[in-house]
PDB file of N, CA, C and O in Angstrom:
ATOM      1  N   UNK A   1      17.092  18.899 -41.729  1.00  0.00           N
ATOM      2  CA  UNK A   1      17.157  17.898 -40.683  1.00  0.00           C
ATOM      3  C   UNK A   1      16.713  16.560 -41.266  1.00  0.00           C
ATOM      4  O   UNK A   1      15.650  16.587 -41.885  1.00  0.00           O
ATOM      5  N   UNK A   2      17.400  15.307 -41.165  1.00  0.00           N
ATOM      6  CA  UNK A   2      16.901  14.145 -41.083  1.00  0.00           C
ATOM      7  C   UNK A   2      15.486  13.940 -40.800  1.00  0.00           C
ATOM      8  O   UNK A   2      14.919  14.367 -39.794  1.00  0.00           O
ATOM      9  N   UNK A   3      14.957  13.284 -41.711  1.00  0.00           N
ATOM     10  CA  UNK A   3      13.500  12.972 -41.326  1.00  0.00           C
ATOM     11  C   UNK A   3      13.177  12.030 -40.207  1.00  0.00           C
ATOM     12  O   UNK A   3      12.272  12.026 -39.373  1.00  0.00           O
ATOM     13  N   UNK A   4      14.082  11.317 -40.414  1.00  0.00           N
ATOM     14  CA  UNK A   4      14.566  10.089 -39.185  1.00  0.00           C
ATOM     15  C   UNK A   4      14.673  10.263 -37.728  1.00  0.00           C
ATOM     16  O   UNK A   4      14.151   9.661 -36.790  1.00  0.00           O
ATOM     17  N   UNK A   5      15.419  11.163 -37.789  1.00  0.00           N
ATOM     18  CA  UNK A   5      15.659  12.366 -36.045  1.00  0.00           C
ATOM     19  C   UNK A   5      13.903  12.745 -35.897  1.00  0.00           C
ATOM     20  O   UNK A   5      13.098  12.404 -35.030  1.00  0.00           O
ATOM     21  N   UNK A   6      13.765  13.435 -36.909  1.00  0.00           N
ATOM     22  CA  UNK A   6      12.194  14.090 -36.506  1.00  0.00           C
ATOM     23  C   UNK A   6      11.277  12.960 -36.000  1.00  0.00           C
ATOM     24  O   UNK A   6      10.546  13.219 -35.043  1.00  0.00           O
ATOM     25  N   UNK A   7      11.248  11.819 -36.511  1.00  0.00           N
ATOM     26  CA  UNK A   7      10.818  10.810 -36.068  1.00  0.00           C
ATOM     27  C   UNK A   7      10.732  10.139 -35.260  1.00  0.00           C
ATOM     28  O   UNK A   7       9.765   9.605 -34.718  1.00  0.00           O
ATOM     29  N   UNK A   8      12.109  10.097 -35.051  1.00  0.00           N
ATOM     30  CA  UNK A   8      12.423   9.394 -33.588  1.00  0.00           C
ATOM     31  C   UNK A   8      12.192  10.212 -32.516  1.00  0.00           C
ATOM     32  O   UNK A   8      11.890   9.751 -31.415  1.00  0.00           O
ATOM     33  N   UNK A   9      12.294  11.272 -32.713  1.00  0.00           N
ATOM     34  CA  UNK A   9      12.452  12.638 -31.952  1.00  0.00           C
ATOM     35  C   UNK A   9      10.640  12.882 -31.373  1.00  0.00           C
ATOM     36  O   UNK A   9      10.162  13.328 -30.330  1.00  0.00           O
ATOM     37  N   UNK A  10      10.200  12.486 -32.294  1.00  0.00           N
ATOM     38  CA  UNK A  10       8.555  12.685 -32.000  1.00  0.00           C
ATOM     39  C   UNK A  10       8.311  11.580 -31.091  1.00  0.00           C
ATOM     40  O   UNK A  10       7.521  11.769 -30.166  1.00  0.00           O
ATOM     41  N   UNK A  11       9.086  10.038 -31.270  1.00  0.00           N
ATOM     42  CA  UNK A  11       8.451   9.235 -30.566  1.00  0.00           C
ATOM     43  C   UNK A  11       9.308   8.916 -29.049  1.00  0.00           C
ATOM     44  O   UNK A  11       8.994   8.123 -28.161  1.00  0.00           O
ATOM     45  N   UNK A  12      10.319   9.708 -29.116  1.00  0.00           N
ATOM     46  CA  UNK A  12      11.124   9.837 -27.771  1.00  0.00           C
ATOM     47  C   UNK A  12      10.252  10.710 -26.528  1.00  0.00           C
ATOM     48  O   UNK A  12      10.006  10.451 -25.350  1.00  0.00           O
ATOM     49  N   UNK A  13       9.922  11.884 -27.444  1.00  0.00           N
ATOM     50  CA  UNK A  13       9.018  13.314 -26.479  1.00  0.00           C
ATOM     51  C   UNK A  13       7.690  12.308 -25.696  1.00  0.00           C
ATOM     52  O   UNK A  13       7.358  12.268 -24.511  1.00  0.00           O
ATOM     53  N   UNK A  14       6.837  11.160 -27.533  1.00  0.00           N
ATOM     54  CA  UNK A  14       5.729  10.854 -26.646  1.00  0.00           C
ATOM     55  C   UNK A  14       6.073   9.643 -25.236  1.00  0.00           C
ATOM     56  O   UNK A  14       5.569   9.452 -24.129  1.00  0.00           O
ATOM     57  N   UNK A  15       6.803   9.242 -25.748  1.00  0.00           N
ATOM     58  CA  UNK A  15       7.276   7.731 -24.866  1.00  0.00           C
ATOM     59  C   UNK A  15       8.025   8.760 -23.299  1.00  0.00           C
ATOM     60  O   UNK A  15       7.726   8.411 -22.157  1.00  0.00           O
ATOM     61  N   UNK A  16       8.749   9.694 -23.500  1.00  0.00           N
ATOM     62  CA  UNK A  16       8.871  10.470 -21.685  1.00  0.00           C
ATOM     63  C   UNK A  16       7.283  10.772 -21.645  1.00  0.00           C
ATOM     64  O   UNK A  16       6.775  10.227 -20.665  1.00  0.00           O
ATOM     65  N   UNK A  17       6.535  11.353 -22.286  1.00  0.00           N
ATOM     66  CA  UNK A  17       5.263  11.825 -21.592  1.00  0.00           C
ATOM     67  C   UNK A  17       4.323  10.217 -21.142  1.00  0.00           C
ATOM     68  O   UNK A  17       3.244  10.155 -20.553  1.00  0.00           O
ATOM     69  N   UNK A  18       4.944   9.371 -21.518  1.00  0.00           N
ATOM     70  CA  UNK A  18       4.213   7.532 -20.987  1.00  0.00           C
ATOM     71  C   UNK A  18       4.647   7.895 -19.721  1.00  0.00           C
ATOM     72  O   UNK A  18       4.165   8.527 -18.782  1.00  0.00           O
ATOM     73  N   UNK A  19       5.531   7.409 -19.917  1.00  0.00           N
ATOM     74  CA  UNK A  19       6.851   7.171 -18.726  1.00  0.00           C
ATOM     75  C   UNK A  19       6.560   7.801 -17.484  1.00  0.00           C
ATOM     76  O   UNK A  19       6.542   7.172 -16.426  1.00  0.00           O
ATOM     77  N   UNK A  20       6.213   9.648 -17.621  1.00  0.00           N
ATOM     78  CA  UNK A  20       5.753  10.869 -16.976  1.00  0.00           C
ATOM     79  C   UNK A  20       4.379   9.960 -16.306  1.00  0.00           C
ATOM     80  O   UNK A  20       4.564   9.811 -15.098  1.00  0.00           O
ATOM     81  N   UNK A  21       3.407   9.489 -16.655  1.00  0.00           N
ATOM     82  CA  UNK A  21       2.365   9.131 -16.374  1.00  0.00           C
ATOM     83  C   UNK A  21       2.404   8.296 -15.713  1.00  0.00           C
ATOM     84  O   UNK A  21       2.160   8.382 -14.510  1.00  0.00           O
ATOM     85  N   UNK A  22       2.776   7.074 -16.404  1.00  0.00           N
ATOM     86  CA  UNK A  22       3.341   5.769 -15.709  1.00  0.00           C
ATOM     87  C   UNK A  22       4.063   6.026 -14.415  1.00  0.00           C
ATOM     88  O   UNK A  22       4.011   5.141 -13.561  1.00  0.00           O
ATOM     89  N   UNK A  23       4.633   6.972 -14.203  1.00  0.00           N
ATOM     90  CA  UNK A  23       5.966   6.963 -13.086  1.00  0.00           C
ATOM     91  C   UNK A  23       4.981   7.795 -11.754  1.00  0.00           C
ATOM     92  O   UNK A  23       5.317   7.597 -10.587  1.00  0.00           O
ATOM     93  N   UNK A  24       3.892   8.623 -12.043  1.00  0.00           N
ATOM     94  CA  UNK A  24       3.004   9.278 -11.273  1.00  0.00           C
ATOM     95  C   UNK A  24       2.015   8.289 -10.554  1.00  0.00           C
ATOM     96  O   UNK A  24       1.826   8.116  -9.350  1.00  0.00           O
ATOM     97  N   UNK A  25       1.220   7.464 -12.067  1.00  0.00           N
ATOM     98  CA  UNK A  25       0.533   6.650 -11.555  1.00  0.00           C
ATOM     99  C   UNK A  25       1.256   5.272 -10.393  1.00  0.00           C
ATOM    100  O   UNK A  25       0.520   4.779  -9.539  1.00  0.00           O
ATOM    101  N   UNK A  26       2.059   5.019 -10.475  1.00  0.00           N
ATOM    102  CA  UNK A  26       3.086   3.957  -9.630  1.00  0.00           C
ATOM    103  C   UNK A  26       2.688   4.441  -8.469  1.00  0.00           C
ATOM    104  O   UNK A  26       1.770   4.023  -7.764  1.00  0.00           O
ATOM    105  N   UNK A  27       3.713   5.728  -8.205  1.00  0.00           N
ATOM    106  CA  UNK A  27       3.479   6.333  -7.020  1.00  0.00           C
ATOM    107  C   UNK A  27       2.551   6.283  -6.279  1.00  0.00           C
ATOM    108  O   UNK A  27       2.681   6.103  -5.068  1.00  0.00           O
ATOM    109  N   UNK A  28       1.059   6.484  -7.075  1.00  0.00           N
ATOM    110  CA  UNK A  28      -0.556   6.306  -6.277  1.00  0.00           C
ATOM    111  C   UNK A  28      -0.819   4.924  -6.372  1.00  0.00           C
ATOM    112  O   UNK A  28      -1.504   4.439  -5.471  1.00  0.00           O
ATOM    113  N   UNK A  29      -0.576   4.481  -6.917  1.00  0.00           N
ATOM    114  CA  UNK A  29      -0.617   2.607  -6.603  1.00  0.00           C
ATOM    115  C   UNK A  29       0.238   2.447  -5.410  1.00  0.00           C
ATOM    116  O   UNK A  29      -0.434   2.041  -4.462  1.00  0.00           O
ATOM    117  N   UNK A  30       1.425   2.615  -5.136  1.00  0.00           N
ATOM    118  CA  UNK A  30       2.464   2.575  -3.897  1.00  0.00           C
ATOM    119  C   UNK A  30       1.728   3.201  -2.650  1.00  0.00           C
ATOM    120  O   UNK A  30       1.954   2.629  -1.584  1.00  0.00           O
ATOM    121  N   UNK A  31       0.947   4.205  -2.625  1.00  0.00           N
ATOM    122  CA  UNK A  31       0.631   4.620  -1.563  1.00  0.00           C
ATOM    123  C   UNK A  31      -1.042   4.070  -1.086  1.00  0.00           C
ATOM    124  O   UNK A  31      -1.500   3.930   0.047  1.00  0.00           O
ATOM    125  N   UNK A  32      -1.666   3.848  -2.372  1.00  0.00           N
ATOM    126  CA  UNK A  32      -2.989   2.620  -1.698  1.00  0.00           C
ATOM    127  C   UNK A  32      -2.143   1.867  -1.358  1.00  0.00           C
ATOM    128  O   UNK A  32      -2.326   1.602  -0.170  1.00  0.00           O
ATOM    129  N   UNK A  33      -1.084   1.235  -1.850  1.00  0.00           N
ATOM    130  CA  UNK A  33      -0.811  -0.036  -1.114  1.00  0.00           C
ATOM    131  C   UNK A  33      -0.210   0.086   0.022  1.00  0.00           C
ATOM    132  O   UNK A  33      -0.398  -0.751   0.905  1.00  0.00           O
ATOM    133  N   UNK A  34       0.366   0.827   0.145  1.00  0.00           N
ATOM    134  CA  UNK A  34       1.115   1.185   1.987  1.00  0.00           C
ATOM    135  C   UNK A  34      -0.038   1.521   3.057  1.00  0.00           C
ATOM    136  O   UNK A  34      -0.031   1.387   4.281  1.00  0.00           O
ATOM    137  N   UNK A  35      -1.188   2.078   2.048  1.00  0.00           N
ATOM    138  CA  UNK A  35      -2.396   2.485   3.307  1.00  0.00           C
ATOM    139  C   UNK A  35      -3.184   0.848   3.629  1.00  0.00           C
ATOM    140  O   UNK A  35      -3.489   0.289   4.683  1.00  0.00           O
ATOM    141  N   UNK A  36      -3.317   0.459   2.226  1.00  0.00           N
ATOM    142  CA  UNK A  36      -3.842  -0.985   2.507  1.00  0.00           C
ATOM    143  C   UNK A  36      -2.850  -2.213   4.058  1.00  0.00           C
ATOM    144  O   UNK A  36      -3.229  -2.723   5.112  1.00  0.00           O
ATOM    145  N   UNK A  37      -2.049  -2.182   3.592  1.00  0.00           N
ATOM    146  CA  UNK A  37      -1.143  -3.157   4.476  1.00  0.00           C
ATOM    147  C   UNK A  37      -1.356  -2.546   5.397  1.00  0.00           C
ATOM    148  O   UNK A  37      -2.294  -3.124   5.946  1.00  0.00           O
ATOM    149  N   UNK A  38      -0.834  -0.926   6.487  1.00  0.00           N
ATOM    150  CA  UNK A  38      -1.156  -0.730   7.625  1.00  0.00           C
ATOM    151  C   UNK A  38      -2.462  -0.723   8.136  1.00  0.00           C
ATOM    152  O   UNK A  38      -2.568  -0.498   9.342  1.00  0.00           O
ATOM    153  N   UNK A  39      -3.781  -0.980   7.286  1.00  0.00           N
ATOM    154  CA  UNK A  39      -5.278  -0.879   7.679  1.00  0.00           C
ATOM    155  C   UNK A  39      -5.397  -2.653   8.382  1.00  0.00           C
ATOM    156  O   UNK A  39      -5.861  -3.133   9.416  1.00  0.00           O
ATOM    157  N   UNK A  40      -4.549  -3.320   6.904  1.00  0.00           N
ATOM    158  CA  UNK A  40      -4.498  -4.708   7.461  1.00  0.00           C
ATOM    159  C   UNK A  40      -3.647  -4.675   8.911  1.00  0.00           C
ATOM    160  O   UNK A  40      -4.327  -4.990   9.887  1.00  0.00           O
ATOM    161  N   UNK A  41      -2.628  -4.427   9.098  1.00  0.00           N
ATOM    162  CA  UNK A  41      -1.654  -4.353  10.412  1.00  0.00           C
ATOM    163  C   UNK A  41      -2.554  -4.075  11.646  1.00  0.00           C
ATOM    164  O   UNK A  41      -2.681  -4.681  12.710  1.00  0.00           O
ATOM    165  N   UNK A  42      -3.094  -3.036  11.183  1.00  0.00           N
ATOM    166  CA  UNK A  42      -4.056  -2.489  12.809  1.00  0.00           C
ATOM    167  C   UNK A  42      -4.686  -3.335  12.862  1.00  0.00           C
ATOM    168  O   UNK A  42      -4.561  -4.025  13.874  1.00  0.00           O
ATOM    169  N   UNK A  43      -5.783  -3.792  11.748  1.00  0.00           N
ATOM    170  CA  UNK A  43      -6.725  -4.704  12.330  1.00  0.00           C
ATOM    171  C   UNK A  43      -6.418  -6.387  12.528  1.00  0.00           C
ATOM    172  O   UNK A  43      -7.266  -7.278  12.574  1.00  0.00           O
ATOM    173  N   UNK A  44      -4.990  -6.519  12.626  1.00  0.00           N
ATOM    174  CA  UNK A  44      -4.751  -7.646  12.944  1.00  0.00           C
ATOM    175  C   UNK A  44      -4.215  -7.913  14.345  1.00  0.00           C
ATOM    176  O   UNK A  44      -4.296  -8.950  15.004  1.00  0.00           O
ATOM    177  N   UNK A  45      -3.300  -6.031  14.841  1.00  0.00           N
ATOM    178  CA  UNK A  45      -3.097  -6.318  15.957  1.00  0.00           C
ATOM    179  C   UNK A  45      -4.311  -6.148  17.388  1.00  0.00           C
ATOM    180  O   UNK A  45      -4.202  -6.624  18.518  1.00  0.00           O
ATOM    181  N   UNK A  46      -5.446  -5.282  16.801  1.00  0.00           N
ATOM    182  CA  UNK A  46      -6.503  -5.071  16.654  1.00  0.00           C
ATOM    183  C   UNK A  46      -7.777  -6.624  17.379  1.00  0.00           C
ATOM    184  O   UNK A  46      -8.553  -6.849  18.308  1.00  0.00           O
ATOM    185  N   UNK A  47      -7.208  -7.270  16.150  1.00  0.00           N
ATOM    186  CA  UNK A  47      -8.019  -8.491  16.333  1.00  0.00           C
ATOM    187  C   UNK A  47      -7.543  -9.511  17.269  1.00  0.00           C
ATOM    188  O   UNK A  47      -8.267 -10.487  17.464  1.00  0.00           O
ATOM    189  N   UNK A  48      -6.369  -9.408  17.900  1.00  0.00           N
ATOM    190  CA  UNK A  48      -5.364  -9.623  18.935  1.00  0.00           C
ATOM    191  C   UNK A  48      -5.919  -9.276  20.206  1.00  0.00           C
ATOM    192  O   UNK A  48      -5.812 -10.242  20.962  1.00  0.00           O
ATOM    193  N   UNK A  49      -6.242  -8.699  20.528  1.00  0.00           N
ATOM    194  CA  UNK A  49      -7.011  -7.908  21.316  1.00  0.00           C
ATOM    195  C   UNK A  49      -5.466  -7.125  22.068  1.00  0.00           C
ATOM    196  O   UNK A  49      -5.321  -7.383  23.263  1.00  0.00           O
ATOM    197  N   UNK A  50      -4.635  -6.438  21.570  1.00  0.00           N
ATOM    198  CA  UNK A  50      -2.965  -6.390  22.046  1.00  0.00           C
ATOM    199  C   UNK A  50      -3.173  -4.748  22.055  1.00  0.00           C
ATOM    200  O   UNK A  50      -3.764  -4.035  21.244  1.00  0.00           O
ATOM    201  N   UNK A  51      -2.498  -4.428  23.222  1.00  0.00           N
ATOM    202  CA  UNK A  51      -2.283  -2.792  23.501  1.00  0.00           C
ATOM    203  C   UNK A  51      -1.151  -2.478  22.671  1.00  0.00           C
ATOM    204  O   UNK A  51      -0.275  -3.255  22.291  1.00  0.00           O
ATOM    205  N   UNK A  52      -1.328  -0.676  22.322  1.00  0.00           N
ATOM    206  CA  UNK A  52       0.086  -0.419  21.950  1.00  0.00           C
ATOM    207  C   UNK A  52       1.345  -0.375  22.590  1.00  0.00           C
ATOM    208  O   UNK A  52       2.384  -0.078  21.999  1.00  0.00           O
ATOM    209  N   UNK A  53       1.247  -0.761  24.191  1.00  0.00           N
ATOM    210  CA  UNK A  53       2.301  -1.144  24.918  1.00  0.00           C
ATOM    211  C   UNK A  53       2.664  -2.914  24.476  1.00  0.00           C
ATOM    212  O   UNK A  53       3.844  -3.247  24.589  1.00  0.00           O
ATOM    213  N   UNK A  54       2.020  -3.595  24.168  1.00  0.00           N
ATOM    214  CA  UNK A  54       2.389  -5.051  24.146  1.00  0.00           C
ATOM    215  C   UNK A  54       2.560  -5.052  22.716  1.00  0.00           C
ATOM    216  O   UNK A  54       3.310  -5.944  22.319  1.00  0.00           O
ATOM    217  N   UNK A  55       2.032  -4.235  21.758  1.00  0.00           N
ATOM    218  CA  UNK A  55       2.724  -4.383  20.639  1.00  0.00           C
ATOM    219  C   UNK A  55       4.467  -3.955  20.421  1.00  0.00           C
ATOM    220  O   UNK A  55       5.425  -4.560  19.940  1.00  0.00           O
ATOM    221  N   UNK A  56       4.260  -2.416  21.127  1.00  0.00           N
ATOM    222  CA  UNK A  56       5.909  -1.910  21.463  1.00  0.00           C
ATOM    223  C   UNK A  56       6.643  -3.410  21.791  1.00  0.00           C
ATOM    224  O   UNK A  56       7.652  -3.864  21.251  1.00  0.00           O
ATOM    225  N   UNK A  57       5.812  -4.026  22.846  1.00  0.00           N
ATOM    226  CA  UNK A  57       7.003  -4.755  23.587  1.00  0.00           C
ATOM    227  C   UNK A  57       7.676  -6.317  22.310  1.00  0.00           C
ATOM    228  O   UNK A  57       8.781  -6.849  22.200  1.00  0.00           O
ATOM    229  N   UNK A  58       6.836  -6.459  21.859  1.00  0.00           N
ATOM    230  CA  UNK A  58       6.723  -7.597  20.644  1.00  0.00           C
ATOM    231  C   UNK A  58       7.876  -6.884  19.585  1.00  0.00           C
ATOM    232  O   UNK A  58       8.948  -7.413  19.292  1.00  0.00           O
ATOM    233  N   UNK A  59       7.525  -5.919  19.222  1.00  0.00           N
ATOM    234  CA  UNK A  59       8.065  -5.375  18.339  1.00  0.00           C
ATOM    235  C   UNK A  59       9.757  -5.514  18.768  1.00  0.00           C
ATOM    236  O   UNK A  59      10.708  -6.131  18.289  1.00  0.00           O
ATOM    237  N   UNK A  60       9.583  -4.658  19.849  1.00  0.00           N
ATOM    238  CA  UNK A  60      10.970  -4.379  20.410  1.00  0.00           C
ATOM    239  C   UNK A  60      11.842  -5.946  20.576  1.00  0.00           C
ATOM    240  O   UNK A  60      13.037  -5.899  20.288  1.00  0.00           O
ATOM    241  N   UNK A  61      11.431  -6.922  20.901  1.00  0.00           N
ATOM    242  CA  UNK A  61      11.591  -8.440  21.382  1.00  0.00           C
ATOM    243  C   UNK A  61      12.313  -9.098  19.711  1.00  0.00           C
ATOM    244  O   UNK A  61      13.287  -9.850  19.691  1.00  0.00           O
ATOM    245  N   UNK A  62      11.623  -8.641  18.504  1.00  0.00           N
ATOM    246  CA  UNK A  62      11.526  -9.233  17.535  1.00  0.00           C
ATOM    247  C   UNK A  62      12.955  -8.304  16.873  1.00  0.00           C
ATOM    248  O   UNK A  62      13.590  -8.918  16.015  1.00  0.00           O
ATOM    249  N   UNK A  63      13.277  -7.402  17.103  1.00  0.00           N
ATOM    250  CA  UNK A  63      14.267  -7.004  16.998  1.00  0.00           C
ATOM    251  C   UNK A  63      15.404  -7.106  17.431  1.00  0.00           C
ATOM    252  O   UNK A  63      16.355  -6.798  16.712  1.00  0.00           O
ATOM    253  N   UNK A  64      15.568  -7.529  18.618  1.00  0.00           N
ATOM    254  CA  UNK A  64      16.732  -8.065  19.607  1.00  0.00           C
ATOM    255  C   UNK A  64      16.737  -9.322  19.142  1.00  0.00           C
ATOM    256  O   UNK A  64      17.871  -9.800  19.140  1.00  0.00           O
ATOM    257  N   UNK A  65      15.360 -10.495  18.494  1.00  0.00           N
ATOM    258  CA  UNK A  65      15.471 -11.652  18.538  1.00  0.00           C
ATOM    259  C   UNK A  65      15.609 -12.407  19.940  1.00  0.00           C
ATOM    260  O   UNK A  65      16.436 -13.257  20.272  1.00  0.00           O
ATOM    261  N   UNK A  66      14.901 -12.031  20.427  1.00  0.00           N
ATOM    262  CA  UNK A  66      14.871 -12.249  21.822  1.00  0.00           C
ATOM    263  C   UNK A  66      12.862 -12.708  22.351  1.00  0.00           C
ATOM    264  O   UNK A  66      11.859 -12.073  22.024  1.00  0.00           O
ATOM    265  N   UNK A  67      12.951 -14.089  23.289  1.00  0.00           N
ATOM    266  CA  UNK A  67      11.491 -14.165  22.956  1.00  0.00           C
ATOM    267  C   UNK A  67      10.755 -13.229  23.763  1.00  0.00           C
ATOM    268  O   UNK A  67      11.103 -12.742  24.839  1.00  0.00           O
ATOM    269  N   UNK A  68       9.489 -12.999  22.989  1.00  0.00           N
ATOM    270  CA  UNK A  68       8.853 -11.716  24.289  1.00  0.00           C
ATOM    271  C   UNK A  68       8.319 -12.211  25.551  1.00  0.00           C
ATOM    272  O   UNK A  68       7.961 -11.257  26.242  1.00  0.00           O
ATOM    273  N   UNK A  69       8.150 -13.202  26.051  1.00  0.00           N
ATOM    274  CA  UNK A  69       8.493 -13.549  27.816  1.00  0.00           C
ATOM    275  C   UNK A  69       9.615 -13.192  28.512  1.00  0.00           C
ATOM    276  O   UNK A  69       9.655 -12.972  29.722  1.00  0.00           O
ATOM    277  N   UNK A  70      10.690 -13.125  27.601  1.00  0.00           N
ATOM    278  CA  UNK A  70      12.336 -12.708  28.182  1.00  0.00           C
ATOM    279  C   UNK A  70      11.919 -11.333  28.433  1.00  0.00           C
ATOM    280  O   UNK A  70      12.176 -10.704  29.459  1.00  0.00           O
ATOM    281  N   UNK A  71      10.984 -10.731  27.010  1.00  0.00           N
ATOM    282  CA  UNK A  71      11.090  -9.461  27.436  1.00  0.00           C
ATOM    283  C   UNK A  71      10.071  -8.721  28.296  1.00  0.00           C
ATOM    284  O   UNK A  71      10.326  -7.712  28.953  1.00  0.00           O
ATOM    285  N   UNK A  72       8.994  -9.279  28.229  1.00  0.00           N
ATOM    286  CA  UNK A  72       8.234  -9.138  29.447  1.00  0.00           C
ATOM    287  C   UNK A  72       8.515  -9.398  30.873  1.00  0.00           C
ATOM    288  O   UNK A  72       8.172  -8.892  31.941  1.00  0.00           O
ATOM    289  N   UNK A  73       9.261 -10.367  30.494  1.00  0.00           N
ATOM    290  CA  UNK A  73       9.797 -10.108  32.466  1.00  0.00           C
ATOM    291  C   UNK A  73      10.585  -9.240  33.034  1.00  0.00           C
ATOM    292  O   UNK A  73      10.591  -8.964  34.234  1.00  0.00           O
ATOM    293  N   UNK A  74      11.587  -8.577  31.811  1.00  0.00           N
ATOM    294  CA  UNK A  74      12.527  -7.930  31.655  1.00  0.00           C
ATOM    295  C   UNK A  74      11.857  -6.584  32.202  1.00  0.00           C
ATOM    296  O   UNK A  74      12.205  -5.976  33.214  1.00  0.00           O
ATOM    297  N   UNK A  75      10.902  -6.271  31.391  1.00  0.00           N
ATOM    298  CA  UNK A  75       9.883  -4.852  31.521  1.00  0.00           C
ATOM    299  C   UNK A  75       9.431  -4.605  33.290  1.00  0.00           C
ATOM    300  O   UNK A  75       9.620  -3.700  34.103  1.00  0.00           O
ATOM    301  N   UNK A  76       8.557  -6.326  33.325  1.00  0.00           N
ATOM    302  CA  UNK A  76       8.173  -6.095  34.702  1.00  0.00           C
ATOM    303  C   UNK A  76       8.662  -5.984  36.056  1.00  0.00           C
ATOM    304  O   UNK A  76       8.061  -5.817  37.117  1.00  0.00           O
ATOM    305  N   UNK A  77      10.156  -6.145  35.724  1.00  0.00           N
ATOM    306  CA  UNK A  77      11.437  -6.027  37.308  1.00  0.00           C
ATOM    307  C   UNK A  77      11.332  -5.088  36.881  1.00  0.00           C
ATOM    308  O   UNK A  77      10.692  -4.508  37.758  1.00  0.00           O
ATOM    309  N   UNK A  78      11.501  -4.306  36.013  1.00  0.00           N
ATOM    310  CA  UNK A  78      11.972  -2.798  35.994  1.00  0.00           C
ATOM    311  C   UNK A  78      10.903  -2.236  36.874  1.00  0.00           C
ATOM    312  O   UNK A  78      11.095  -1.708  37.969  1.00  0.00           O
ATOM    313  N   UNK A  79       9.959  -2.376  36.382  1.00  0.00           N
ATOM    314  CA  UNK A  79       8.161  -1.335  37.227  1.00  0.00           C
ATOM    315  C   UNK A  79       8.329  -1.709  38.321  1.00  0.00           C
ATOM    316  O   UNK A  79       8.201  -0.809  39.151  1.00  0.00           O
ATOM    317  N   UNK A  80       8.631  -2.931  38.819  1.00  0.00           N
ATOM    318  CA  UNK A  80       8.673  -3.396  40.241  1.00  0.00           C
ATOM    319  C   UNK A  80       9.886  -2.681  41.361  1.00  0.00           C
ATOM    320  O   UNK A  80       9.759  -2.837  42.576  1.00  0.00           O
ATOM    321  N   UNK A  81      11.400  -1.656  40.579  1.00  0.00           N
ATOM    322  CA  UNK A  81      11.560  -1.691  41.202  1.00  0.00           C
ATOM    323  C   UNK A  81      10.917   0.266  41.632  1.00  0.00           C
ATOM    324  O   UNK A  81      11.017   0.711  42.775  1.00  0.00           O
TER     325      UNK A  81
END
């Protein structure tokens, strides 16, 4: 065999076992960071002083693009009738 192959061959195996590591560790960096941002989220809607009904309703508003007074009034004929 080429000494060259063996060589390269040695530094291909170690560079997937980086890669292997690297690609694990990402993953646990990705998921502090998804826990981080929703800890921030709560405690912002949190600091709002906003129910999870008035967040629904925001949410829902911001999706239609529609302002949430449209959609709050919208909500409250409905209960009314």
């Amino acid at each position: 065999m080429n000494p060259k192959f063996k060589k390269i061959d040695t530094e291909y195996e170690k560079n997937a076992a980086k890669i292997s590591v690297l690609q694990n560790r990402q993953k646990e960096l990705e998921k502090q960071r998804r826990e981080l941002e929703n800890l921030d989220i709560i405690g912002l809607v949190r600091g709002m002083g906003m129910t999870a009904e008035e967040l629904s309703v925001l949410m829902k508003a911001s999706r239609e693009n529609r302002p949430v007074s449209d959609q709050n009034k919208q909500e409250e004929s409905h209960e009314e009738i």
